[in-house]
C-alpha positions, 0 to 999 in steps of 0.5 A: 247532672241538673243546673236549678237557676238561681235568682241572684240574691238582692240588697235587703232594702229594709234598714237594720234594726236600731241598736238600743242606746245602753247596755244593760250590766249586771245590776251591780255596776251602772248601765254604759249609755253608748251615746255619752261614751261616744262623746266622752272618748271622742267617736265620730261616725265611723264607729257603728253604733253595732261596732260599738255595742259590741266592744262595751260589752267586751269592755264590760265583761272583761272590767267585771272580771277584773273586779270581780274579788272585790264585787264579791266583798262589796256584797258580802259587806251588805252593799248591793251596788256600785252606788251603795259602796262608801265613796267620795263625790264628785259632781253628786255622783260617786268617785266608784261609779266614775272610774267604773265608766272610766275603765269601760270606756278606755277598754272599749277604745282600746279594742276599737282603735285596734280593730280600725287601725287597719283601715289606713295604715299608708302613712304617706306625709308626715303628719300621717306618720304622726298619726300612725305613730299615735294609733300605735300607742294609743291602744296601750295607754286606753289600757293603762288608763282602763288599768289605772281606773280598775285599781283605783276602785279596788285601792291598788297603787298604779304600777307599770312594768315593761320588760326590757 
C-alpha cells in the first residue's frame, strides 16, 4: 500500500467571472435585464447575481411554455414578436411586453424565496412569526401574480380554485 501526500487544495483567489447583466429569450419575447428585476421585485444582496440568473431563466422557461399555444398563433398571424402583436400601451411600451416581464419576475421570486426561506426558519419574537408567516404565502401569491399575468396575455379570466 503507498500513501502520495497531497498538497491541501486552496481557496482560488481569482474572482468568479461576472454574471452578464441580461438574459437573452428566445427572439420572441423581450430580454429580462436582472439589474431592473432586482429593483422592481425589491432583491437585496443576499440574492447572488448567478443565484439570480438562474432562477429568470427557469422563470423563462417555464413562462415560455406556458404560453407557448399562443406563441405559436402570434407567428402564424404574421407577428414575429411580442412587441409586434396589437396591444395597448402603457408608458410607450406595450400592455403584452409588460405582463410577460410581470410574469418572469413573480416566477422567479417565487422560486427565490422558496430556496432562501430556510436560511432562517426560527421565528423567536413576534414579528418574526409575522415574517415567517408572510414567507409562507409569499411564494403562492408571486405565482398567482405570475398566473394572473400569463393569462392576461393570452385573454383568460383570472380563476383560482383550492380545494378544501
Amino acid at each position: 500500500m503507498s500513501f502520495l501526500a497531497v498538497e491541501p487544495s486552496t481557496p482560488s483567489t481569482t474572482p468568479p467571472p461576472p454574471v452578464s447583466p441580461m438574459v437573452e429569450n428566445d427572439g420572441f419575447y423581450v430580454d429580462i435585464h436582472l439589474p431592473q428585476m432586482r429593483d422592481a421585485v425589491r432583491l437585496d444582496g443576499t440574492v447572488t447575481d448567478v443565484r439570480l440568473r438562474e432562477a429568470v431563466i427557469a422563470a423563462i422557461l417555464h413562462v415560455n411554455y406556458e404560453l407557448r399555444d399562443w406563441k405559436l398563433l402570434q407567428i402564424a398571424a404574421g407577428y414575429a414578436s411580442l412587441a409586434a402583436v396589437p396591444a395597448d400601451r402603457i408608458d410607450r411600451e406595450s400592455v403584452l411586453i409588460s405582463l410577460y416581464r410581470r410574469a418572469v419576475y413573480c416566477s422567479a421570486k417565487a422560486d427565490l424565496i422558496e430556496r432562501y426561506r430556510d436560511y432562517d426558519s426560527t421565528a423567536s419574537s413576534l414579528s418574526d412569526k409575522k415574517m415567517m408567516e408572510a414567507l409562507d404565502n409569499a411564494p403562492g401569491d408571486q405565482r398567482r401574480n405570475a398566473h394572473w399575468a400569463i393569462a392576461d396575455i393570452i385573454g383568460r379570466s383570472h380563476l383560482t380554485v383550492e380545494l378544501i
